[in-house]
C-alpha positions as CSV (number, residue, x, y, z in Angstrom):
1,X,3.0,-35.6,43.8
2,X,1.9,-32.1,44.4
3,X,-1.0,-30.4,41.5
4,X,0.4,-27.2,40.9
5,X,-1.8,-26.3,38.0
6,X,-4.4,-23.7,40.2
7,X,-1.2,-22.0,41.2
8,X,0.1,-21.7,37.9
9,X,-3.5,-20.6,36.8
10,X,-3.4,-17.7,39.6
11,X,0.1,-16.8,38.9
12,X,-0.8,-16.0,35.1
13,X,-4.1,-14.1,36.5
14,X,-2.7,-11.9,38.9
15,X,-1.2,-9.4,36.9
16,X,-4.4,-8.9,34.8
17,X,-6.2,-8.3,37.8
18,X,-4.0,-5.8,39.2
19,X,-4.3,-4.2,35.8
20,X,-8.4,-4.8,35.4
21,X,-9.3,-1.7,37.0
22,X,-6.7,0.8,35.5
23,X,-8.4,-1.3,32.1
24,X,-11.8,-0.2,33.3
25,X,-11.1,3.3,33.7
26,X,-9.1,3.8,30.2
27,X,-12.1,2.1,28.5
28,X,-14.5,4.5,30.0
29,X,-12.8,7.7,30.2
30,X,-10.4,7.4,27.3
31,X,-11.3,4.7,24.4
32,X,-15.2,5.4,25.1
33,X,-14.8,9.4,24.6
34,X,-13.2,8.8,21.6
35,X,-15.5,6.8,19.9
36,X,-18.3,8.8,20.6
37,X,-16.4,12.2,19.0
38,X,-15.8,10.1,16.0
39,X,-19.5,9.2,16.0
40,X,-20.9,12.6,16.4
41,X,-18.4,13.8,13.8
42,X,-20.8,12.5,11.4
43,X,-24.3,14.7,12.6
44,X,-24.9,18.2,12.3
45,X,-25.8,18.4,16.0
46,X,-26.1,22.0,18.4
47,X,-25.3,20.0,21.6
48,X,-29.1,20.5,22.7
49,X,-31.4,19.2,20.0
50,X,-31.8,16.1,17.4
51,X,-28.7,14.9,16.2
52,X,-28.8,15.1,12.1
53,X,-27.1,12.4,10.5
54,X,-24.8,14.2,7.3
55,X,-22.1,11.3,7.0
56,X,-18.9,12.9,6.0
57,X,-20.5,16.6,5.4
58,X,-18.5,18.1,8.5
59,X,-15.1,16.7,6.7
60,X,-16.2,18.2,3.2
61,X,-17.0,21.5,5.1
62,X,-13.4,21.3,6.6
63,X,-11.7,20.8,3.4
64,X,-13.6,24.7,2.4
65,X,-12.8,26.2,5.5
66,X,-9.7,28.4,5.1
67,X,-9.3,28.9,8.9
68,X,-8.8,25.0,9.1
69,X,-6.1,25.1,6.4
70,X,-4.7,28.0,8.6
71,X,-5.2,26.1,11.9
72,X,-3.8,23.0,10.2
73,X,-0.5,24.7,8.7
74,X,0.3,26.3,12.2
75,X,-0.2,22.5,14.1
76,X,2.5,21.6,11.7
77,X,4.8,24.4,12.7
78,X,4.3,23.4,16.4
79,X,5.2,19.8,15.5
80,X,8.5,20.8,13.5
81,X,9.8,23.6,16.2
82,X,8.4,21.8,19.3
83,X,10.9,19.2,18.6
84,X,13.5,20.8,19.1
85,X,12.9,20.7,23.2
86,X,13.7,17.1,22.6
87,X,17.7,17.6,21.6
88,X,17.8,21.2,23.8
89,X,16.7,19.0,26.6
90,X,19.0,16.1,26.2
91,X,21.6,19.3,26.2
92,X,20.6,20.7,29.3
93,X,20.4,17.0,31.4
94,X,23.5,16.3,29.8
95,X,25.1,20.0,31.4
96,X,23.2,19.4,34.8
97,X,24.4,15.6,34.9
98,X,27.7,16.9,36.8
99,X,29.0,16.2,40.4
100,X,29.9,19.9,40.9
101,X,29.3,22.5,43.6
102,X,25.5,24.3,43.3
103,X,24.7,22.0,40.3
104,X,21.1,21.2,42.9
105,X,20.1,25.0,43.2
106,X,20.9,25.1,38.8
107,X,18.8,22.1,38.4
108,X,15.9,23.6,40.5
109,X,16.1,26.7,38.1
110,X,15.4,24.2,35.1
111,X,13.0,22.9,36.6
112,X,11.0,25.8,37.3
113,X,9.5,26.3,33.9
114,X,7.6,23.2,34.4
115,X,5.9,23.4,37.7
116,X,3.9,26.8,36.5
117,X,0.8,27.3,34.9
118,X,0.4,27.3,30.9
119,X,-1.7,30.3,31.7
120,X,1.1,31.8,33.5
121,X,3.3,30.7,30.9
122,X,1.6,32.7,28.2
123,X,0.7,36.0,30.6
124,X,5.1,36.1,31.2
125,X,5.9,35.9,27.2
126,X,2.9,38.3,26.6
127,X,4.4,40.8,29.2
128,X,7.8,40.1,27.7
129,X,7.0,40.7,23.9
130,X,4.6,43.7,25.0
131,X,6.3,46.6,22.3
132,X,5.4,49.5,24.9
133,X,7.7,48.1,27.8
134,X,8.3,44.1,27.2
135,X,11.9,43.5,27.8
136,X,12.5,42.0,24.4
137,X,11.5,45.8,23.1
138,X,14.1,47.4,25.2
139,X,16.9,44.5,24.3
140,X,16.4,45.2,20.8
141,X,16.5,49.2,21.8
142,X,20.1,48.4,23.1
143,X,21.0,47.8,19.3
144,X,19.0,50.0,17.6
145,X,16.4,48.3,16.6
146,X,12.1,49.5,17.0
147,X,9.6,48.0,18.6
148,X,8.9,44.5,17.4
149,X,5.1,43.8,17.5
150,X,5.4,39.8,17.6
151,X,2.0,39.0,18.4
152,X,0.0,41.6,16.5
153,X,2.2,40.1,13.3
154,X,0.4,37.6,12.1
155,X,4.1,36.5,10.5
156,X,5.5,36.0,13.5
157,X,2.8,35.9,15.8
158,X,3.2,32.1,15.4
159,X,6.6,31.5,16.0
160,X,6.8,33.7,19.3
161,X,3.8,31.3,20.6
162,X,5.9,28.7,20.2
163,X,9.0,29.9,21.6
164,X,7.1,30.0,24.8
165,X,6.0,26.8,24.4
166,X,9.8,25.7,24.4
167,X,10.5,27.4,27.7
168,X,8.3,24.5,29.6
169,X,8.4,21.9,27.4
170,X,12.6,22.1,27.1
171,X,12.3,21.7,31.4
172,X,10.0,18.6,31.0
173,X,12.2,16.6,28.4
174,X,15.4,17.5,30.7
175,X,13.4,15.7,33.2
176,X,13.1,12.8,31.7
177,X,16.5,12.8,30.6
178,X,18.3,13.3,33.7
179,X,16.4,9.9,35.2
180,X,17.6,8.1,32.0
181,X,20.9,9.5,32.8
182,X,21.0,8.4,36.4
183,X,19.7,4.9,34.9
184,X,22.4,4.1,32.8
185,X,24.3,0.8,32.9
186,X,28.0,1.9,34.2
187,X,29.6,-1.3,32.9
188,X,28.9,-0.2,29.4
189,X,30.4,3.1,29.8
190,X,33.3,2.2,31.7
191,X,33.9,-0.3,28.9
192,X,33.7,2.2,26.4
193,X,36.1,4.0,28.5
194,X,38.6,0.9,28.2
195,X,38.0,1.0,24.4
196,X,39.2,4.8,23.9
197,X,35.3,6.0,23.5
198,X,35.3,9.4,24.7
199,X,33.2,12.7,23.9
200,X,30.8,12.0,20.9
201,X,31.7,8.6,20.3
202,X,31.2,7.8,24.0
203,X,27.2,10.0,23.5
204,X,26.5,8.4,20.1
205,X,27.7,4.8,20.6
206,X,26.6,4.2,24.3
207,X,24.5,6.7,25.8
208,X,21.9,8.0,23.4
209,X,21.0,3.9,22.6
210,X,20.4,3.6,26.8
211,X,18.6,6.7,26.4
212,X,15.7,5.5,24.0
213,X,13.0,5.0,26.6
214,X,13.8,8.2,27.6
215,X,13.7,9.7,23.9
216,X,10.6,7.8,23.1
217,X,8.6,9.2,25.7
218,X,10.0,12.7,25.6
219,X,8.8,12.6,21.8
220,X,5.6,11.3,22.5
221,X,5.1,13.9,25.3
222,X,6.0,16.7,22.9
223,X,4.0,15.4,19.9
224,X,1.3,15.7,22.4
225,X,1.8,19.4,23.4
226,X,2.4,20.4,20.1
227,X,-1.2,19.1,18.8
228,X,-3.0,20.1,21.9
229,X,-1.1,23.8,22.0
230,X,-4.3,25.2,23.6
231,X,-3.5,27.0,26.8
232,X,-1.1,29.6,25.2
233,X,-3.0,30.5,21.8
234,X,-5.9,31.3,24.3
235,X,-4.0,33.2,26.7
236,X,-1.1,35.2,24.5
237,X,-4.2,36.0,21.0
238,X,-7.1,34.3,21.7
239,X,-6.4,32.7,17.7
240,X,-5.5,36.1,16.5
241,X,-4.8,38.7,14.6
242,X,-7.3,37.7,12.3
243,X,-6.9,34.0,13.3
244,X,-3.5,33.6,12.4
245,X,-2.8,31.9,15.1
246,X,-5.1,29.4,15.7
247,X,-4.3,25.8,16.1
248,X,-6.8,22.7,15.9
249,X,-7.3,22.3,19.3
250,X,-8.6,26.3,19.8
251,X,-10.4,25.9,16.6
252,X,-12.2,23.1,17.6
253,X,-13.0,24.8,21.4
254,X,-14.2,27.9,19.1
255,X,-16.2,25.7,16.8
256,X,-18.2,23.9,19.7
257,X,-18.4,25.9,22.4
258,X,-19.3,29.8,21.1
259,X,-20.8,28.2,17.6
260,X,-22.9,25.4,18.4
261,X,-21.2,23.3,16.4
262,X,-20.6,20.2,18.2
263,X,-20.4,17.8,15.3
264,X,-18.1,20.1,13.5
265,X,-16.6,20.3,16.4
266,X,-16.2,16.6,16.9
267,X,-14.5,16.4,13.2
268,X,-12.0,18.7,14.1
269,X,-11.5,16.8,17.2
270,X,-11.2,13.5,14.9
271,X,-8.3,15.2,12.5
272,X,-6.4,16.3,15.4
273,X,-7.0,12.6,17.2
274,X,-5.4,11.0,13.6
275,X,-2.8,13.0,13.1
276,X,-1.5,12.6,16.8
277,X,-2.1,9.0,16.1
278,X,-0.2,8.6,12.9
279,X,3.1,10.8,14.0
280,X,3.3,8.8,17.3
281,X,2.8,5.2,15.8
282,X,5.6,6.2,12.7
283,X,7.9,7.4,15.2
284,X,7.3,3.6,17.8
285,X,7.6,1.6,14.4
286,X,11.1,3.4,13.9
287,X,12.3,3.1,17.0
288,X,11.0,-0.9,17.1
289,X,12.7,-1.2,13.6
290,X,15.9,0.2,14.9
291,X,15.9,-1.7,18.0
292,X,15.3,-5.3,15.9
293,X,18.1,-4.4,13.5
């Protein structure tokens, strides 16, 4: 009688080791970075000389600083809004999931948002909102309306920031959508079919539920350019006018990089870290609760 126990042994070890060095590299270059922003969040620190240890001091200062409440307030707005590339997105694959003539040379005009630059991105929007010639000036013109100044507006300035967000980020969550789509499990739909499921009962009842993987990951991906909403506050206002626009991420860039502040910095870099943090893990203990129940 054969030992098969060393097989058994390497069987159970070979996926580990196929994951070991992808293990390696997350420590290093993701856990380990991390850790050590968390850690210098606690010293007053330059980025040059002696680290000064102030505990929480950085976190009190936060709690004073008005352009963090600011920053904070217009994260949140990015988190509310940007979710809404997750149903437009779902409404687009759901359009471009068709067997019809040209439907290829449509999808490719999606898609385009997403293969461009942020930077580009933001130069486009800024052209486009521009109250001298932007096109947006001279579609309002068609109904009589004046110039609209939406990034000198520190009201709106905001909101039209975001809206060019959505352009790209709508693009990327049809993505992901259209390969759930093209993954679903046709025996389910056909025996919806068979049942008299049609139209929204036919989307709600058996499509959406194959599309959670899909929806998961389209969330996560959007809580994640919402918080780090970076690349188009620099470009479109630089945080302005008067830092209305700022988000954490260019706050914190601000705060280390032309202040000095590295351990301020760092704390900024900490909030931002535990707010992504908490939004994604509510949002995976729903969707495990749901999937359970």
């Amino acid at each position: 009688m054969h030992d098969f126990s060393g097989t058994d042994r390497w069987q159970r070890l070979t996926p580990w080791l196929f994951m070991l060095p992808a293990m390696l590299f997350f420590l290093v270059y993701v856990v380990s970075p991390i850790l050590q922003s968390i850690w210098i969040s606690f010293f007053d620190w330059d980025g040059f000389g002696d680290k000064v240890f102030i505990g929480l001091g950085n976190y009190v200062e936060l709690t004073e600083d008005p352009l963090f409440w600011t920053s904070l307030k217009n994260n949140i707005l990015w988190l509310v809004f940007y979710m809404l590339a997750v149903p437009l997105g779902l409404g687009v694959a759901l359009f471009l999931n068709q067997q019809v003539l040209g439907i290829r040379a449509v999808k490719s005009l999606f898609f385009f948002p997403f293969v461009i630059s942020q930077v580009i991105v933001g130069v486009v929007f800024s052209w486009f909102y521009d109250p001298s010639y932007g096109l947006l000036q001279k579609a309002l013109g068609l109904f009589g309306m004046g110039p609209l100044p939406i990034l000198a507006d520190e009201t709106m300035v905001t909101y039209g920031i975001i809206a060019a967000g959505l352009w790209p980020q709508i693009a990327y969550t049809m993505i992901l959508y259209l390969t759930g789509l093209n993954n679903l499990n046709p025996e389910q739909i056909e025996a919806a079919r068979m049942d008299g499921a049609h139209g929204w009962k036919m989307l709600r009842h058996v499509i959406i539920p194959q599309l959670r993987p899909a929806t998961f990951l389209a969330v996560v991906v959007t809580v994640i350019g919402a918080l780090r909403s970076f690349d188009l506050v620099a470009t479109m206002t630089g945080g302005g006018p008067y830092g209305s626009s700022s988000v954490l991420a260019f706050f914190m860039y601000e705060q280390a990089i032309f202040n000095y502040r590295m351990g301020y910095g760092a704390a900024i870099a900490t909030v931002l870290f535990a707010i992504m943090l908490i939004y994604i893990s509510f949002f995976l203990w729903r969707m495990l609760r749901a999937e359970r129940g």
